[in-house]
N, C-alpha and C positions, 0 to 999 in steps of 0.2 A: 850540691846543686839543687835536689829535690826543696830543701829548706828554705833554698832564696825564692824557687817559685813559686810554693805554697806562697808563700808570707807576701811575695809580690802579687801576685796574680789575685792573691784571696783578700789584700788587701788589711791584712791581721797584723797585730803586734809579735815581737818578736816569741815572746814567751806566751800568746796562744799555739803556735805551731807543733810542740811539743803535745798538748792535747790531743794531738788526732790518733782517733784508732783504729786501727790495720784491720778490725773484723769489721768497723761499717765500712769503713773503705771498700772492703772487699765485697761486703753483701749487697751494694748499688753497684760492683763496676760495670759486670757487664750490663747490665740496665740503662746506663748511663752515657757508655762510650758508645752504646749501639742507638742511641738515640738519633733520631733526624739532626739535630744539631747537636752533636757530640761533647760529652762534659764529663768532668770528674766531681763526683760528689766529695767533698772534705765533710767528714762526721770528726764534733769535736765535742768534748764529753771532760768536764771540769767544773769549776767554782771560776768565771770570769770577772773582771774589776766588774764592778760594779751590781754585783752578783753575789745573793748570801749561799745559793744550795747550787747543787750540783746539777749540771741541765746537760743537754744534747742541742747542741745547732749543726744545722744542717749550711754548705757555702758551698756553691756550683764555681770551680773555678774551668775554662775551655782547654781543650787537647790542647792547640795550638792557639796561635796569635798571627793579626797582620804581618808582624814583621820577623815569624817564624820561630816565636821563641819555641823550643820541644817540651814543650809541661807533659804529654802523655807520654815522651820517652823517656826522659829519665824517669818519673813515678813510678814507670812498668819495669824499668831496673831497678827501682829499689823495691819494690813490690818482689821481683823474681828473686831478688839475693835473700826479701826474708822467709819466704814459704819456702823458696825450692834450697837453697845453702841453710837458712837457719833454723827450718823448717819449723818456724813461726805462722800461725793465722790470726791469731787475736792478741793484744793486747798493746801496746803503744807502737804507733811508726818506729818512734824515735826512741830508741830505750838501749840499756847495754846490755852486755850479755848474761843479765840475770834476769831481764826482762823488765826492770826497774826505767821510772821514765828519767830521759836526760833531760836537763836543766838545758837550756837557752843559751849560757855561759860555755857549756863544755863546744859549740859551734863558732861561737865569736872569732876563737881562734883560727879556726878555718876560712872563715870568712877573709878575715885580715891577711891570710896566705893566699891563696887564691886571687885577691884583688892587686897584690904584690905583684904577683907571676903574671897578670892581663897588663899590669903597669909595665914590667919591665919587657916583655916580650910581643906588645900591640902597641908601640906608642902611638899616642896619639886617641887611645880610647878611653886613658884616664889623664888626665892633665897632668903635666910635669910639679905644676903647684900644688897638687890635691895629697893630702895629708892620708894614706890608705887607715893609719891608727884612728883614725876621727869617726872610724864608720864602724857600726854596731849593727847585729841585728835586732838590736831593744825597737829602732824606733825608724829605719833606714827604708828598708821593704817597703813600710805601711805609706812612710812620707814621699818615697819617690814614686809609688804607685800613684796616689792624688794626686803629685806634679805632674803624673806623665798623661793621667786622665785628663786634666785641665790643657795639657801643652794639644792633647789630638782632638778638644774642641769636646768632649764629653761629657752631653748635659747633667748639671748640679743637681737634679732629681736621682741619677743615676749614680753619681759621685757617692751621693748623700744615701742611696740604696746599702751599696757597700758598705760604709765608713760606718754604718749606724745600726746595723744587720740587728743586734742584740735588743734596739728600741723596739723594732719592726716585728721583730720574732715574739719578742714578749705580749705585743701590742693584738697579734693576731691570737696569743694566747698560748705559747707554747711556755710552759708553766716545769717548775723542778717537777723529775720522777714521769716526765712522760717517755714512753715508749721509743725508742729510737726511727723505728719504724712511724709511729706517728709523724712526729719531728719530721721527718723525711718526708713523710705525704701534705703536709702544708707545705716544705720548704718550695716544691717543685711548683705551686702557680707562679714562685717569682724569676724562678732559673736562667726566662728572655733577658728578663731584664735587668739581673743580677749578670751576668753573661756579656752583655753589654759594656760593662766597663771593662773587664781585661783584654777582650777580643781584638782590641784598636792597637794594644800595645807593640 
């Protein structure tokens, strides 16, 4: 569940979400969720499309949502299973138990089960026509996030905030080999209003 909300809520492709790492996660949270308008900072640290070297982006996604979805609760579970059960602090979210990062692929299948089980047991929350095989998380998260920002009236500056994070990040100058902590102290002038697009959902 943590997987679908990162990648909704943050507005990413399927196979950024595996970037994120559990030690920035951890050295913003409480900074973060104790803030006046409370957020999770997503630290993601890789080689991105369109990207030759390795960088750190910083992406504010909120605790919650209008219409209640639990982004701080399950994180904060899967947060507790990895320090407190696997008594991991740094190194991938999403990784097996050699600490190695999981591929996007080893999820998909989860995904397709899970959306099976809301089909067969909520009718009526996925359509009886809807093909649950057709959905990925390559490209599903990022596209139904945009739809769902456009469907609650959420202005294109702010759409275009999200969608384009890596233009914007670059543009203010966050350059391969900085600091994570820098990265982090630019990302947060834009956090309102990065903030703004998942908050509606």
């Amino acid at each position: 569940m943590s997987y679908v909300l990162i990648e909704f809520c943050g507005c990413l492709r399927g196979e950024e979400v595996p970037l994120l790492s559990l030690k920035g996660v951890l050295e913003f949270w409480e900074e973060s969720i104790k803030a006046t308008d409370p957020f999770i900072m997503l630290t993601l640290h890789g080689r991105f499309k369109g990207e030759g070297e390795l960088r750190w982006h910083c992406i504010p996604i909120p605790t919650t949502t209008r219409t209640g979805l639990p982004v701080l609760k399950w994180i904060k579970r899967m947060i507790r299973r990895l320090f407190i059960v696997e008594g991991r602090s740094k190194g991938w979210m999403f990784a097996d138990s050699k600490g190695a990062r999981r591929k996007m692929s080893y999820y998909d299948p989860l995904l397709i089960d899970l959306l099976d089980k809301v089909k067969t047991h909520f009718p009526g929350v996925i359509s009886r026509a809807t093909e649950v095989d057709d959905f990925s998380l390559w490209r599903s998260g990022r596209r139904g996030a945009i739809t769902e920002a456009m469907n609650q009236g959420i202005p294109q500056t702010v759409i275009d905030l999200m969608g384009r994070w890596r233009v914007k990040e670059k543009a203010r100058g966050t350059e391969p080999g900085l600091p994570m902590r820098q990265v982090y102290t630019q990302a947060k002038s834009t956090v309102a209003g990065m903030l703004r697009f998942a908050k509606f959902f």
